[in-house]
PyMOL Python script that loads the backbone (N, CA, C, O; Angstrom):
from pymol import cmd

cmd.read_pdbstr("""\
ATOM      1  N   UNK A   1       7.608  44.974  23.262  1.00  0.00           N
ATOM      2  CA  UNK A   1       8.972  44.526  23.416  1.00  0.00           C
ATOM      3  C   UNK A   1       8.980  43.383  24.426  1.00  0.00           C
ATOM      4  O   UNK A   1       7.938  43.217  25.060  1.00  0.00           O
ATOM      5  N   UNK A   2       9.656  42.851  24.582  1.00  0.00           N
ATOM      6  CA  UNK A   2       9.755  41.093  25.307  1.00  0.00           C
ATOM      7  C   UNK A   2      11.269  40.789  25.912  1.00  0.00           C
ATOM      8  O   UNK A   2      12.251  40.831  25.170  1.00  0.00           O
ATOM      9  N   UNK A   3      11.350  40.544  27.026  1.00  0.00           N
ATOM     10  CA  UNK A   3      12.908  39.867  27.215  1.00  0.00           C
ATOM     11  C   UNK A   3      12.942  38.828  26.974  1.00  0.00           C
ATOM     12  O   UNK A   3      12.020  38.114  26.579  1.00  0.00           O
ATOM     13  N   UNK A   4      14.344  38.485  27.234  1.00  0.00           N
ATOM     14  CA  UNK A   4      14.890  37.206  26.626  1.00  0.00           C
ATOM     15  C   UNK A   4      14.165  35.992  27.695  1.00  0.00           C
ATOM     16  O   UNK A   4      14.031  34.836  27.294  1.00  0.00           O
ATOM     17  N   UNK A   5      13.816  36.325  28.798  1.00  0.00           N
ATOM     18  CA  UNK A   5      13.269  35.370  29.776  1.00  0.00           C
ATOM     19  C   UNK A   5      11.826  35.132  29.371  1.00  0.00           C
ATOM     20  O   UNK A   5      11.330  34.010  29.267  1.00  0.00           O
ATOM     21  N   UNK A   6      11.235  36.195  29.166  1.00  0.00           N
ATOM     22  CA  UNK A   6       9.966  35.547  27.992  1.00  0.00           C
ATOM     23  C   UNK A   6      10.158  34.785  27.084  1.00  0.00           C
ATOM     24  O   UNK A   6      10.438  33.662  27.504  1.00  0.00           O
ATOM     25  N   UNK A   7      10.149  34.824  26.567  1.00  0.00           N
ATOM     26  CA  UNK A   7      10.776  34.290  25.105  1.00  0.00           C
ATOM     27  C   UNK A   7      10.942  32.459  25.380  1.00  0.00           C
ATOM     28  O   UNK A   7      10.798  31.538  24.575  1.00  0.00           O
ATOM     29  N   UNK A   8      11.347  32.435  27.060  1.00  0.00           N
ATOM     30  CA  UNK A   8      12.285  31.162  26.990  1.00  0.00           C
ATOM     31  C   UNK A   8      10.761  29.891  26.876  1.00  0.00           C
ATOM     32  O   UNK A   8       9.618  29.847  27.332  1.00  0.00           O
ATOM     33  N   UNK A   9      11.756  28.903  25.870  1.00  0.00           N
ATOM     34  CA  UNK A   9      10.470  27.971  25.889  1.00  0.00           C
ATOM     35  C   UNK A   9      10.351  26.280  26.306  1.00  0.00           C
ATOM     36  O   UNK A   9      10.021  25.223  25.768  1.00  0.00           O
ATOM     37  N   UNK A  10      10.917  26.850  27.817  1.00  0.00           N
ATOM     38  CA  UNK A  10      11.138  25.627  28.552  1.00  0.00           C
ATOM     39  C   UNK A  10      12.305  25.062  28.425  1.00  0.00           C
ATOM     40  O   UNK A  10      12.951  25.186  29.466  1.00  0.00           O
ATOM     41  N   UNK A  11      12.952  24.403  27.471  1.00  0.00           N
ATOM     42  CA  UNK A  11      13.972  23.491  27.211  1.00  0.00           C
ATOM     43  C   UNK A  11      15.499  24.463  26.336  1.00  0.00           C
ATOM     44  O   UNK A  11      16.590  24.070  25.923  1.00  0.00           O
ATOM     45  N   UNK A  12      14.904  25.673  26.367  1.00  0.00           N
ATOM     46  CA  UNK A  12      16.179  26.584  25.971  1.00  0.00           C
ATOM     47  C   UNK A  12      15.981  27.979  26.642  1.00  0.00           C
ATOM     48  O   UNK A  12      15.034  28.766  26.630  1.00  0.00           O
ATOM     49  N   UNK A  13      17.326  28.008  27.286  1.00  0.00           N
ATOM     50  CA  UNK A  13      17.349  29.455  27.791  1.00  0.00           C
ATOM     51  C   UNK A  13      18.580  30.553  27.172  1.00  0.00           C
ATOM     52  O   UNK A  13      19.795  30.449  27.005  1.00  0.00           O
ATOM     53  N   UNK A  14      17.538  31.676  26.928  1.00  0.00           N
ATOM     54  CA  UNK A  14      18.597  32.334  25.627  1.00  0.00           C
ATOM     55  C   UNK A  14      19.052  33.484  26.466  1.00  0.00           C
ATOM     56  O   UNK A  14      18.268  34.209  27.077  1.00  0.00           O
ATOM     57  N   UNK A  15      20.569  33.644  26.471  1.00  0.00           N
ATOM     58  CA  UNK A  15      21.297  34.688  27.003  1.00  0.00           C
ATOM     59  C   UNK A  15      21.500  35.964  26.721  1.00  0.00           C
ATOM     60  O   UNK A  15      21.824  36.860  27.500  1.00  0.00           O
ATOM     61  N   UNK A  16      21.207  36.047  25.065  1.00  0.00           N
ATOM     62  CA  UNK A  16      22.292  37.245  24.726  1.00  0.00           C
ATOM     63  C   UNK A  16      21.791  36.903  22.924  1.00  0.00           C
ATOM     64  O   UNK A  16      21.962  35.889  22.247  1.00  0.00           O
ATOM     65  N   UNK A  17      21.122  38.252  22.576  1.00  0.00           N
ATOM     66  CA  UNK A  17      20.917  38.448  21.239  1.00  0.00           C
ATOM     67  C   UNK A  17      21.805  39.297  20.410  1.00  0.00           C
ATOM     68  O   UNK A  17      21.980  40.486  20.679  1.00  0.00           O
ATOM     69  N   UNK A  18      22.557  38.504  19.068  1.00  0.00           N
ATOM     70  CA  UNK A  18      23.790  39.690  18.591  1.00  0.00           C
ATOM     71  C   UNK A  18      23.467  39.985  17.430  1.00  0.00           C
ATOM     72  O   UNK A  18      24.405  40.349  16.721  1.00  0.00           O
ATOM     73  N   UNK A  19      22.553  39.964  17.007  1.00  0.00           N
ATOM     74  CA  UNK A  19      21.720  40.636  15.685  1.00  0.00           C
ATOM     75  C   UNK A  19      20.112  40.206  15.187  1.00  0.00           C
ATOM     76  O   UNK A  19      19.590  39.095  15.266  1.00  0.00           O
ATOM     77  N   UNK A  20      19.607  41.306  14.725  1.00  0.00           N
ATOM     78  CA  UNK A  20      18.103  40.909  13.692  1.00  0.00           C
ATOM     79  C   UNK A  20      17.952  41.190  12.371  1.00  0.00           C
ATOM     80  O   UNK A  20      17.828  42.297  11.847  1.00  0.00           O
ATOM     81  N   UNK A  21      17.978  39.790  11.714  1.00  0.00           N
ATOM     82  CA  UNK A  21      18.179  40.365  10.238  1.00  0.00           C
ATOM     83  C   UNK A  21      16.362  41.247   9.426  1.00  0.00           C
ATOM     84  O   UNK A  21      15.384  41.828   9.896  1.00  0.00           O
ATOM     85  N   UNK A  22      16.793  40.871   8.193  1.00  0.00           N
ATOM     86  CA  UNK A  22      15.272  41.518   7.607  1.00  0.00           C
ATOM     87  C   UNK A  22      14.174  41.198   7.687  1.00  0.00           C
ATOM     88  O   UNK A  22      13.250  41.903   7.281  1.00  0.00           O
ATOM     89  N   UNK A  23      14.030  40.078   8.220  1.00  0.00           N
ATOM     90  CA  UNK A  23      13.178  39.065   8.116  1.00  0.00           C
ATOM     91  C   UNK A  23      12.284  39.128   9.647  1.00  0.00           C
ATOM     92  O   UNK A  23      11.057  39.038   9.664  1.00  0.00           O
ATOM     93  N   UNK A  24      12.967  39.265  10.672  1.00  0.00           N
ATOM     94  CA  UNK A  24      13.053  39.819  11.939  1.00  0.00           C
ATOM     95  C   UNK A  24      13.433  38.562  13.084  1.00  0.00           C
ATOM     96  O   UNK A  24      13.123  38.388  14.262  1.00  0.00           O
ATOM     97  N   UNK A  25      14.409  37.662  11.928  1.00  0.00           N
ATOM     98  CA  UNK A  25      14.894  36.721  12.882  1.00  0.00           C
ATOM     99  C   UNK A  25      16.146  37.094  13.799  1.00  0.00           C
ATOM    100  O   UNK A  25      17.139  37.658  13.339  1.00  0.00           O
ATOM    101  N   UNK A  26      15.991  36.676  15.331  1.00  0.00           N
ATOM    102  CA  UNK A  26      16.774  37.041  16.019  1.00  0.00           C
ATOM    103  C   UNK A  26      18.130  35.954  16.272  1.00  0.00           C
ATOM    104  O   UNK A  26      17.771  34.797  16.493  1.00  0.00           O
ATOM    105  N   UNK A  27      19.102  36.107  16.267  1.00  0.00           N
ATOM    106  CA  UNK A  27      20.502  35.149  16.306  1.00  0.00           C
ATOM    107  C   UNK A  27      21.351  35.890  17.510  1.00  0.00           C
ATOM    108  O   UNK A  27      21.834  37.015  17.637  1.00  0.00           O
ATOM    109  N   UNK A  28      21.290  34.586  18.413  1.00  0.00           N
ATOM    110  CA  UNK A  28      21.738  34.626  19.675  1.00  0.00           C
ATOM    111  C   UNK A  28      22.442  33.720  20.136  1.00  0.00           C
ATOM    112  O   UNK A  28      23.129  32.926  19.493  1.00  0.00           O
ATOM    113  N   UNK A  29      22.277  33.806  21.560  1.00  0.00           N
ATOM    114  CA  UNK A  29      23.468  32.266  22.139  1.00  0.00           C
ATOM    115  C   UNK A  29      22.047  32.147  23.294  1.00  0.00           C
ATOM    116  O   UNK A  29      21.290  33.045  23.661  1.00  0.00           O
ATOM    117  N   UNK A  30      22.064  30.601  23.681  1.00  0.00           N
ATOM    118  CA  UNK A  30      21.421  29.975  24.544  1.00  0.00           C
ATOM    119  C   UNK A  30      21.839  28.949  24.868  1.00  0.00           C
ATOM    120  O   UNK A  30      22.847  28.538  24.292  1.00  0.00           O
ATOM    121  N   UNK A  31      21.117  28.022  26.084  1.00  0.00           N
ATOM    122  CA  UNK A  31      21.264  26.879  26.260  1.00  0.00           C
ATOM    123  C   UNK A  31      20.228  26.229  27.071  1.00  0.00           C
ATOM    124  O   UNK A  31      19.586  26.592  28.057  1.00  0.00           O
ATOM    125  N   UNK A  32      20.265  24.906  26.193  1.00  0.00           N
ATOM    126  CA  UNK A  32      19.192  24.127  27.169  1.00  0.00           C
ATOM    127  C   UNK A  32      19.257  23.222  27.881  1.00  0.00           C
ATOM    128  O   UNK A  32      20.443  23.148  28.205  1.00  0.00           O
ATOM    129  N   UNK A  33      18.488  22.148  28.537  1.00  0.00           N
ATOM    130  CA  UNK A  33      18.288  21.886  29.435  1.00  0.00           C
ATOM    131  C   UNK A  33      19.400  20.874  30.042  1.00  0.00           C
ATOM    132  O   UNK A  33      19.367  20.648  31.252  1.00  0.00           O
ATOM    133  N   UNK A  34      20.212  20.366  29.370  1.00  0.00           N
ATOM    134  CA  UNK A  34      20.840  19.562  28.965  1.00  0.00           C
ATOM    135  C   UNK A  34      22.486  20.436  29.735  1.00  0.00           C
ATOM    136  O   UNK A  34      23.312  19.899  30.473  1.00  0.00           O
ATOM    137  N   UNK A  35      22.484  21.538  29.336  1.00  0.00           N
ATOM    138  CA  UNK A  35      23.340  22.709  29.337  1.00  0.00           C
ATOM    139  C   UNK A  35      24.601  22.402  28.195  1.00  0.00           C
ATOM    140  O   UNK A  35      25.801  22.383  28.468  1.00  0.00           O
ATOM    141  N   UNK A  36      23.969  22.162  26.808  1.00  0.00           N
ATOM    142  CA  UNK A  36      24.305  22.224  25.555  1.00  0.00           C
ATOM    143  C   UNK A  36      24.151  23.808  25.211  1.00  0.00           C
ATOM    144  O   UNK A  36      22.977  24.172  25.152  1.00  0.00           O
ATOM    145  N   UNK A  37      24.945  24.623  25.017  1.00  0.00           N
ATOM    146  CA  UNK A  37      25.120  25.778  24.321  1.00  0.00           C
ATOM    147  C   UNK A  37      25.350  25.549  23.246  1.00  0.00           C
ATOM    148  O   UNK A  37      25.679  24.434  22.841  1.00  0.00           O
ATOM    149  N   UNK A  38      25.175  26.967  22.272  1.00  0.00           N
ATOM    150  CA  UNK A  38      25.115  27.319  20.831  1.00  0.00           C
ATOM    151  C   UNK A  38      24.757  28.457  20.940  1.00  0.00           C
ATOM    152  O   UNK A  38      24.361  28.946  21.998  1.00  0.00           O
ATOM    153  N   UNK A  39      24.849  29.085  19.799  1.00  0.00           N
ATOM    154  CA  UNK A  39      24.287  29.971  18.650  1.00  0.00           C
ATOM    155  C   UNK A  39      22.610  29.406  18.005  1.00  0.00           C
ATOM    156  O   UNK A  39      22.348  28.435  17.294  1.00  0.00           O
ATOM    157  N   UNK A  40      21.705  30.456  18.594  1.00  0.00           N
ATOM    158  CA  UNK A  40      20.717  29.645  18.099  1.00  0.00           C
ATOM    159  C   UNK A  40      19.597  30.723  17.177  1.00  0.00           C
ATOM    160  O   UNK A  40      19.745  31.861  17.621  1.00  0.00           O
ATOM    161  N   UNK A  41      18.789  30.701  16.310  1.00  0.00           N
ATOM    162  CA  UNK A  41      19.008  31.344  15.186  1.00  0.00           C
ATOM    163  C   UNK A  41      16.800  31.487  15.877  1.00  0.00           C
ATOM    164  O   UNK A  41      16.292  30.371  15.770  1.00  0.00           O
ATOM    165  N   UNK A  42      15.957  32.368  16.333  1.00  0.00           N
ATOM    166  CA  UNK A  42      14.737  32.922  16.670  1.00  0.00           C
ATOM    167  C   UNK A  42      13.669  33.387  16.054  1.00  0.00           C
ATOM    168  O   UNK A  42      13.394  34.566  16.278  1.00  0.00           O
ATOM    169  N   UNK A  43      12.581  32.427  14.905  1.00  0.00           N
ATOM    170  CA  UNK A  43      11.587  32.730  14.213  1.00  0.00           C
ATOM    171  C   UNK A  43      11.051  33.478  14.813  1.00  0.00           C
ATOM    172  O   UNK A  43      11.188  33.470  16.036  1.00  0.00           O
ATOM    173  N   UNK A  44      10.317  34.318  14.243  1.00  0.00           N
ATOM    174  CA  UNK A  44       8.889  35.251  14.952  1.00  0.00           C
ATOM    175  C   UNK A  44       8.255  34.338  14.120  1.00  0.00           C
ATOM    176  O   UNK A  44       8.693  33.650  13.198  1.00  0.00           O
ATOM    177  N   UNK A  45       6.656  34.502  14.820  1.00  0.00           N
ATOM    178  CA  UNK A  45       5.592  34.010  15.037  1.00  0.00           C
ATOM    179  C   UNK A  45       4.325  34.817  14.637  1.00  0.00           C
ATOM    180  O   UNK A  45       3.800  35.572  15.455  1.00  0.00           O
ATOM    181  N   UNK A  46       3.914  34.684  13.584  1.00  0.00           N
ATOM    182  CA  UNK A  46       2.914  36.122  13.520  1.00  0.00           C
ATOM    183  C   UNK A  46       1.571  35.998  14.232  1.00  0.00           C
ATOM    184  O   UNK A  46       0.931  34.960  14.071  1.00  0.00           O
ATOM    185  N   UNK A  47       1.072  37.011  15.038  1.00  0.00           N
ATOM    186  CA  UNK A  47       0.022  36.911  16.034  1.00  0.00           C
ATOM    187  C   UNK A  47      -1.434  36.531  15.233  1.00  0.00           C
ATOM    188  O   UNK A  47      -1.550  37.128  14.163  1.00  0.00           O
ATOM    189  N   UNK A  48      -2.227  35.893  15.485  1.00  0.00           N
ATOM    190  CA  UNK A  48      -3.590  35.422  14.827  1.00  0.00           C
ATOM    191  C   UNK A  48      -4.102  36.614  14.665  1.00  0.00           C
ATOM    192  O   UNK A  48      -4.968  36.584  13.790  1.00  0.00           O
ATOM    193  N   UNK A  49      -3.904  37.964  15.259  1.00  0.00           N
ATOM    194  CA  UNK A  49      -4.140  39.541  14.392  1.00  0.00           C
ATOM    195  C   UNK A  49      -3.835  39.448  12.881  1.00  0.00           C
ATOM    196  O   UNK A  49      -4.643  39.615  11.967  1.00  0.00           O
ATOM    197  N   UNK A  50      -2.635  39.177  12.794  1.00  0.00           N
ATOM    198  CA  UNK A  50      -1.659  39.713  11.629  1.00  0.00           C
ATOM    199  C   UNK A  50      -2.662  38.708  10.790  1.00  0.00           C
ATOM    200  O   UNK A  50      -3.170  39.458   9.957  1.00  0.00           O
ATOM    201  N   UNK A  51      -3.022  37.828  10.657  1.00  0.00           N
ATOM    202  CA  UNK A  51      -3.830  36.631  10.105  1.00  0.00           C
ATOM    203  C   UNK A  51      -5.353  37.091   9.848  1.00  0.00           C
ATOM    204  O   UNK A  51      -5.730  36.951   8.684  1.00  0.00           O
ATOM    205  N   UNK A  52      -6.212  37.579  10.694  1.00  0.00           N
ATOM    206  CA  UNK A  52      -7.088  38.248  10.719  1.00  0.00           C
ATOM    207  C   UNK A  52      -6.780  39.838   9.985  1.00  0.00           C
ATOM    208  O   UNK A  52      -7.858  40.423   9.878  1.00  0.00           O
ATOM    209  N   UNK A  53      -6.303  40.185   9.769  1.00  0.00           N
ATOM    210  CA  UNK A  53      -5.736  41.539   8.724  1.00  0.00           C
ATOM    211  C   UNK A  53      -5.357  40.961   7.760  1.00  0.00           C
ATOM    212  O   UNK A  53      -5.591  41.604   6.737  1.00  0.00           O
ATOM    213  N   UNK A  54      -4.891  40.070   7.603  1.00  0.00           N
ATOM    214  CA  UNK A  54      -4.262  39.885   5.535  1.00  0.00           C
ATOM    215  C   UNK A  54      -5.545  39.345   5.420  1.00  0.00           C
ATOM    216  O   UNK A  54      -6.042  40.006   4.509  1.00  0.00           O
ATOM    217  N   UNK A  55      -6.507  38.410   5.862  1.00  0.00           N
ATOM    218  CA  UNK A  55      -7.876  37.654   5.462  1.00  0.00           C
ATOM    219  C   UNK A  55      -8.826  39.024   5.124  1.00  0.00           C
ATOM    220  O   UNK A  55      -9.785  39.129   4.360  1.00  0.00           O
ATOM    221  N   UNK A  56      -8.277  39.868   5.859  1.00  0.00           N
ATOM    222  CA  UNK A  56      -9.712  41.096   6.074  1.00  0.00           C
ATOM    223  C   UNK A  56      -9.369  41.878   4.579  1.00  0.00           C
ATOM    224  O   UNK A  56     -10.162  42.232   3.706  1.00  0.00           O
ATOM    225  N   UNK A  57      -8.275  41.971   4.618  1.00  0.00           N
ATOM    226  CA  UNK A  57      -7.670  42.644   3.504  1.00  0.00           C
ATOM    227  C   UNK A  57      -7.376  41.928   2.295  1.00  0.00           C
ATOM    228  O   UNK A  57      -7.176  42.649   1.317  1.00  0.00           O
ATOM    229  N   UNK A  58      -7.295  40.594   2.104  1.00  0.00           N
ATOM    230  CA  UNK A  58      -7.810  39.911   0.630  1.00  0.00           C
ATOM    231  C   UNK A  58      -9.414  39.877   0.495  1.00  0.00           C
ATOM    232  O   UNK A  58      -9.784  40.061  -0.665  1.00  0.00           O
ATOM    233  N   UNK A  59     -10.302  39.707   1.302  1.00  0.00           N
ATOM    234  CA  UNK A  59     -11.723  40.012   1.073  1.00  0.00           C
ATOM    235  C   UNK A  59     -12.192  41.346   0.692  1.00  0.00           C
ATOM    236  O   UNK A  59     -13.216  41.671   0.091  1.00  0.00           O
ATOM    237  N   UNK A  60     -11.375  41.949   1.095  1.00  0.00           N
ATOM    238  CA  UNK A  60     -11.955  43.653   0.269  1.00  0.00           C
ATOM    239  C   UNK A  60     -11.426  43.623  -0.920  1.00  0.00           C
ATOM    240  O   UNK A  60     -12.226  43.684  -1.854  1.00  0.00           O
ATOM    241  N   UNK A  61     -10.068  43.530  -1.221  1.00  0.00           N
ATOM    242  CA  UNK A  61      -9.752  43.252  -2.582  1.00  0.00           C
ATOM    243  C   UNK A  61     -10.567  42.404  -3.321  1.00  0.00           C
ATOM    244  O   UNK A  61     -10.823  42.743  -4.476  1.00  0.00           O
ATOM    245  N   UNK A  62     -10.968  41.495  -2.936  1.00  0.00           N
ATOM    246  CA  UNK A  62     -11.882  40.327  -4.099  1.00  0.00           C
ATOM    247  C   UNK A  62     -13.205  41.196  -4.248  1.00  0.00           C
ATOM    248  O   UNK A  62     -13.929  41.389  -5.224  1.00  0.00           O
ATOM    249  N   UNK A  63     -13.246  41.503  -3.368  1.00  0.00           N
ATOM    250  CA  UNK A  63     -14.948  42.573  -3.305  1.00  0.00           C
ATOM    251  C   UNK A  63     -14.563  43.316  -4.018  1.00  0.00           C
ATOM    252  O   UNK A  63     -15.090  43.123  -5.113  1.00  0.00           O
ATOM    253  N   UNK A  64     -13.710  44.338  -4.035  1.00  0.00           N
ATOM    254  CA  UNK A  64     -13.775  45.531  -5.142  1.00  0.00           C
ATOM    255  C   UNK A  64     -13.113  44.761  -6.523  1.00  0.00           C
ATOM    256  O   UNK A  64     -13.320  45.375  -7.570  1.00  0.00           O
ATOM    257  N   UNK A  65     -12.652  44.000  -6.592  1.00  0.00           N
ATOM    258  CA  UNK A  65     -12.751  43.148  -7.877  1.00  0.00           C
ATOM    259  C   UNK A  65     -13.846  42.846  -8.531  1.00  0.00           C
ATOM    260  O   UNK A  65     -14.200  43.556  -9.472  1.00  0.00           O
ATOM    261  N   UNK A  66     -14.509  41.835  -8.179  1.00  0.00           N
ATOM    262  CA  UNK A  66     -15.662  41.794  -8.445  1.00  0.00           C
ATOM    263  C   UNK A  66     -16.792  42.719  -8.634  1.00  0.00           C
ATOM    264  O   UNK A  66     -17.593  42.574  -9.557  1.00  0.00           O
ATOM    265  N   UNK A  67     -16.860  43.621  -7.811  1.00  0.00           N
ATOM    266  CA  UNK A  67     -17.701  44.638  -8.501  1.00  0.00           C
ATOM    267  C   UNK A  67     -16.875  46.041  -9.362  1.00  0.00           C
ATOM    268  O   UNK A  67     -17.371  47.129  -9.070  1.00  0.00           O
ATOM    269  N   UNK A  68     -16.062  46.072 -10.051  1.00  0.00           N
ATOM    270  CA  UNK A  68     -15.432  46.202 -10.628  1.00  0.00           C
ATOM    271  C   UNK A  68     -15.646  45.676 -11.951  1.00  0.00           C
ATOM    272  O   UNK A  68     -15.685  46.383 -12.958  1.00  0.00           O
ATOM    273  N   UNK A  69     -15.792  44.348 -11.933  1.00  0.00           N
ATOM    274  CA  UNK A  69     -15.891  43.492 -13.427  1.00  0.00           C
ATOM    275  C   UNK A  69     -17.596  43.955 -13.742  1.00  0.00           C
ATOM    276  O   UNK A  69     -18.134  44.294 -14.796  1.00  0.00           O
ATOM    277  N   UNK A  70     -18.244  43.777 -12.112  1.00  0.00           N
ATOM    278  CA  UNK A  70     -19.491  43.833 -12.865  1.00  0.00           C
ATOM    279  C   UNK A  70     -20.174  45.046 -13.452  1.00  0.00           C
ATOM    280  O   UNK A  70     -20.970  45.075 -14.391  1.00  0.00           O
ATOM    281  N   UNK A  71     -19.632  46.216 -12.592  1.00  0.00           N
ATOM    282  CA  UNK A  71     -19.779  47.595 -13.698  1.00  0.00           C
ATOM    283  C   UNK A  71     -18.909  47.940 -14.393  1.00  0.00           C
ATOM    284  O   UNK A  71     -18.710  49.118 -14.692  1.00  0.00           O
ATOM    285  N   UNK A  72     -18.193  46.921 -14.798  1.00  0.00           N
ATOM    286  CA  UNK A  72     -17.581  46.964 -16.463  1.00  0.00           C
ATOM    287  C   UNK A  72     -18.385  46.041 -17.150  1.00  0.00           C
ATOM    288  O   UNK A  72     -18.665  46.460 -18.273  1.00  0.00           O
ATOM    289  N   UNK A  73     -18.969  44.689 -16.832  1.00  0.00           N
ATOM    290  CA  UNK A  73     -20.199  44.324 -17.728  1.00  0.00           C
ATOM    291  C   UNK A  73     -21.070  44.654 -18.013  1.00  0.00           C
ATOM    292  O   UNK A  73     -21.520  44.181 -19.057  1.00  0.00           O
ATOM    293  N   UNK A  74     -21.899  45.715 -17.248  1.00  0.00           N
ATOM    294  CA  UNK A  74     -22.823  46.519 -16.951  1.00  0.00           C
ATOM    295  C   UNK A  74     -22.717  47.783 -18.348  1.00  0.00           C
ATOM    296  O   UNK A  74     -23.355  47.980 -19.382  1.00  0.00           O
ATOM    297  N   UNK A  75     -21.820  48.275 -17.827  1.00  0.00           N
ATOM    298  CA  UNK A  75     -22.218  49.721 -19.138  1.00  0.00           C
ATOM    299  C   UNK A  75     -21.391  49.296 -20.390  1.00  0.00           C
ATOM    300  O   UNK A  75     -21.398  50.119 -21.306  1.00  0.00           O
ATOM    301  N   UNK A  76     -20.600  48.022 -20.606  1.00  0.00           N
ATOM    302  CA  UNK A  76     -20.448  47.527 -21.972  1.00  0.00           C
ATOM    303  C   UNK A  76     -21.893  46.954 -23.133  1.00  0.00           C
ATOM    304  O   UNK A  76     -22.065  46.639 -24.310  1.00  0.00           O
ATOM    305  N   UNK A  77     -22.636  47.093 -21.906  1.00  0.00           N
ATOM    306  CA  UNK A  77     -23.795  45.785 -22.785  1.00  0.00           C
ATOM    307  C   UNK A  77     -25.073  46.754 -23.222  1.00  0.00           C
ATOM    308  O   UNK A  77     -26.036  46.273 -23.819  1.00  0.00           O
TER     309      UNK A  77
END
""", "prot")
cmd.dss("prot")
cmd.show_as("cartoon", "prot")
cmd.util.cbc("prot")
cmd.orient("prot")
């Protein structure tokens, strides 16, 4: 979990989060440096983990694919 003072990324400081939709974007109010306020709408970022797990996990799939086809070529022939 993270506060809003983490989060801040130099040139915007975010006050107050008033919902997270499905996606897990956060929509809030901030302001930056300027002291321009808004409503400002908070991508997540997926960690180079999450990146390293879908890579790890399409390589096993292609692996059991592939050997898959090949002992189905195997006891057809």
């Amino acid at each position: 979990m993270w506060g809003l003072e983490e989060i801040d990324d130099g040139d915007w400081h975010f006050y107050e989060v008033s919902g997270v939709n499905d996606a897990g974007q956060l929509v809030g109010y901030g302001c930056n440096a300027e002291y321009s306020c808004g409503t400002v709408l908070l991508n997540p970022v997926p960690e180079p983990a999450t990146y390293a797990m879908l890579g790890a996990g399409l390589g096993i799939m292609a692996l059991a694919r592939r050997r898959s086809k090949a002992g189905t070529l195997t006891r057809s022939a």
